[in-house]
N, C-alpha and C positions, 0 to 999 in steps of 0.2 A: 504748574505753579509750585515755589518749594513752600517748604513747611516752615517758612520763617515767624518768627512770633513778632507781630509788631504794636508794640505799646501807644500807638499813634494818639491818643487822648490824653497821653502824660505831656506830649510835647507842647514846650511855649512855641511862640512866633515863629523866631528865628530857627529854632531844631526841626520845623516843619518846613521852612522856606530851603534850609540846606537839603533835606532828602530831596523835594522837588526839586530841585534844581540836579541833583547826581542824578536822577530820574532821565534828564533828557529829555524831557517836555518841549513839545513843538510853541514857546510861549518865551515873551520877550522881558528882562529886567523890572520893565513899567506893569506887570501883572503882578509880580512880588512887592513891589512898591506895593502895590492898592492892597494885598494881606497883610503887609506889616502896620499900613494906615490905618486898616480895618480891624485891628490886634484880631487876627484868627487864629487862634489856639490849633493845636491837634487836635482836640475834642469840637468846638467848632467845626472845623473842615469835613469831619465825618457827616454830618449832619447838613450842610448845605447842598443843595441841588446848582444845576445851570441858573434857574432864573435869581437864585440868591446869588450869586455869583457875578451877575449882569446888574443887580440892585446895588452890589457894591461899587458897581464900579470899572467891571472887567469885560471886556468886548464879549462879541458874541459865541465866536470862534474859539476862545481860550475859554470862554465859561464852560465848554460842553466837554473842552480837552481837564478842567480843573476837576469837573462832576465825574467824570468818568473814574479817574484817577482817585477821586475820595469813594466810590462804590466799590473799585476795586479793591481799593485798601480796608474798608469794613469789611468786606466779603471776608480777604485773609486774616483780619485781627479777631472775628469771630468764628473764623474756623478753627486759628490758634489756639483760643480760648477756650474754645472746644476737648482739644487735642492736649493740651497739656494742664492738667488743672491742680495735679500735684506735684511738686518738688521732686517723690518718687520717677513721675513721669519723665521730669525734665532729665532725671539723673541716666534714665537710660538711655538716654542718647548719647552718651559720654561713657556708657559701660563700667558707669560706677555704683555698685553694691550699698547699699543702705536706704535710710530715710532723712540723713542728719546731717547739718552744714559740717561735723566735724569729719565725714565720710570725700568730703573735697581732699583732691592733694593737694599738697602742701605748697608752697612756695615763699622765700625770704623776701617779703617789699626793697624796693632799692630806700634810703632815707634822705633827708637833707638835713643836716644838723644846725640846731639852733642854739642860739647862745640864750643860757636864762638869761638875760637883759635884754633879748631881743623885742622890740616896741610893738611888735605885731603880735607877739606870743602876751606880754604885758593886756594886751587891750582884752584880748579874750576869756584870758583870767577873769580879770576885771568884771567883765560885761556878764559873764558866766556868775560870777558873786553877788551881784547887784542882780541879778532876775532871780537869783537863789533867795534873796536876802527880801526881795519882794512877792516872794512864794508863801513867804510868813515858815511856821514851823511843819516841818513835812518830815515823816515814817523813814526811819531809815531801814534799806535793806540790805542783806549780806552780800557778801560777794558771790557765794554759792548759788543763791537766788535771782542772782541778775547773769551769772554766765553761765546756767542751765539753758543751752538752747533747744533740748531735745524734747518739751512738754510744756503745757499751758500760757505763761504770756510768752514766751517764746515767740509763737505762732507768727506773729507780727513779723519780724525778722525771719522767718523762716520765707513768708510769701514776698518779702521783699528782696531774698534773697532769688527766688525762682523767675521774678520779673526779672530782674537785674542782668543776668546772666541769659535770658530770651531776647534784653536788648543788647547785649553784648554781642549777642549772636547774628542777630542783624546789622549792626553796625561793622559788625567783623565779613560777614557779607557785602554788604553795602560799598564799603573801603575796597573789596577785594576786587569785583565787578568794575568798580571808577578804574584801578588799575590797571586793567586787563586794557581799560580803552585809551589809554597812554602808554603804554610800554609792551616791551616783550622778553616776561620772563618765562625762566627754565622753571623756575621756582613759584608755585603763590604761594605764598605765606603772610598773617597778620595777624596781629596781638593788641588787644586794647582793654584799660583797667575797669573796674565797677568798686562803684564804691555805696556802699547800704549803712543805712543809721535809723534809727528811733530817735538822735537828739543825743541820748547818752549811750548807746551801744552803738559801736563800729565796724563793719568788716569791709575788709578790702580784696575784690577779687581779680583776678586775671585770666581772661578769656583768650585762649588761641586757635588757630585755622582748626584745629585737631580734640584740643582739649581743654577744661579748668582745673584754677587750681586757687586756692583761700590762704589770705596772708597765716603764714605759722602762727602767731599768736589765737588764729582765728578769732574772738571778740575782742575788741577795744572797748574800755568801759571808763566815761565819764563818772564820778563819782559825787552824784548831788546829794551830798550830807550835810547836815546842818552846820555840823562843827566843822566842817571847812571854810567856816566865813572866818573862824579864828584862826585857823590853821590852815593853810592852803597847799601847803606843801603836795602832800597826792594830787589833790586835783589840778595843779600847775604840772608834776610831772606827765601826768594823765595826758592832760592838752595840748603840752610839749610833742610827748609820743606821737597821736593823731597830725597834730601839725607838719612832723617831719614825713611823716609815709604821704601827707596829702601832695607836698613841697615836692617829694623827690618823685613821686611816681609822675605826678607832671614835668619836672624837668626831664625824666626818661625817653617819655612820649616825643618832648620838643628835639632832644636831640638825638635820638636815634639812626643811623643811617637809615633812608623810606627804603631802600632795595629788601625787597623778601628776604633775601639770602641773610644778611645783615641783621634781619628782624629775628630769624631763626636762629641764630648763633647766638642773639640778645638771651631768648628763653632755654637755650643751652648753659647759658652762663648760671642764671637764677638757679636750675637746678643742682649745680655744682658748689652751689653754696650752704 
């Protein structure tokens, strides 16, 4: 069994119906049907047996192929859990020195640039103001104290960073494994983004076949200050920023060439930037 870390209780519906389905379960369309009817979470699935499985809805045959496959998958998400319980932990798999997100290398996000008029960029503004503006008056804090990741509220970000990058890893497995069973390359290679937030801090990572690496800025910091309902200026350019890394690194993903070889030259490039 590898040592994949699988977050399977974070997953909705649909991110639990995709694995099963790369899975290659001996089980037909009409049994994901009855879990997406049945809204069964990742966390759900862990926790059903065969006969709950048959209560829903699913033959008898596919309930025992469903049970088995969620024992298995608690088995490895609590042995992961086991196995990796610090950041440190994770980091030595990757043969990187420290304890601290800014101990990741480094990497330039691709961006998509937006025009300040842009009506998507407008709304979030907006909508960002208007829940500010309904928070009533709220402490403000320095910048120092919000882009301190190395100690106390940190924390939070730090373990969201350590999931983040365990699903990376699986997912970066997962894709690799599907491709094996469609093609025949000289090459595996695969590269897929993470993106971690609290709401107002942001970091964007990049997982590949080999190694990580955390956007250069490493934190993005929305700035919820009171006087930004009069002035908006920071926190529009703020939003802007976040917006463009979210825009470009998915148009990255959409159009990439899927051949390893291609995927590999892709994170050649980042590096040279």
């Amino acid at each position: 069994m590898s040592d994949k870390f699988v977050f399977v209780e974070k997953w909705d519906t649909e991110a639990l119906i995709i694995f099963l389905r790369e899975q290659e379960l001996k089980v037909d369309e009409g049994v994901f049907s009855i879990l997406r009817k049945a809204k069964v979470s990742g966390q759900r699935f862990l926790m059903m047996n065969k006969d709950e499985f048959i209560e829903a809805g699913v033959a008898f045959g596919p309930a025992i192929i469903l049970a088995n496959e969620a024992e298995s998958l608690k088995n490895r998400t609590n042995r992961s859990f086991s196995s990796y319980r610090t950041i440190e932990d994770v980091f030595k798999l990757y043969k990187i020195s420290g304890d601290s997100i800014i101990d990741i290398p480094q990497f330039e996000p691709v961006t998509h640039k937006l025009k300040d008029n842009n009506s998507s960029l407008r709304f979030c503004v907006e909508d960002v103001k208007r829940k500010l503006e309904n928070m009533g008056k709220i402490i403000d804090q320095s910048a120092e104290e919000i882009l301190c990741i190395t100690e106390g509220k940190p924390h939070q970000l730090k373990m969201g960073v350590l999931q983040n990058i365990m699903q990376c890893k699986a997912l970066c497995e997962s894709n690799r494994k599907n491709k094996k069973r469609k093609i025949d390359e000289t090459l595996d290679y695969e590269y897929v983004y993470g993106i971690v937030s609290t709401g107002t801090e942001w970091i964007f990572l990049l997982h590949t076949t080999d190694s990580i690496y955390c956007a250069s800025q490493k934190v993005y910091h929305i700035p919820l200050y009171e006087n930004s309902l009069k002035d908006d200026t920071e926190l529009r350019c703020k939003i802007k920023e976040i917006l463009e890394t979210i825009i470009g690194i998915l148009e990255d993903r959409a159009n990439v060439d899927s051949s390893p070889v291609k995927k590999k030259q892709r994170i050649e490039e980042f590096g040279k930037k």
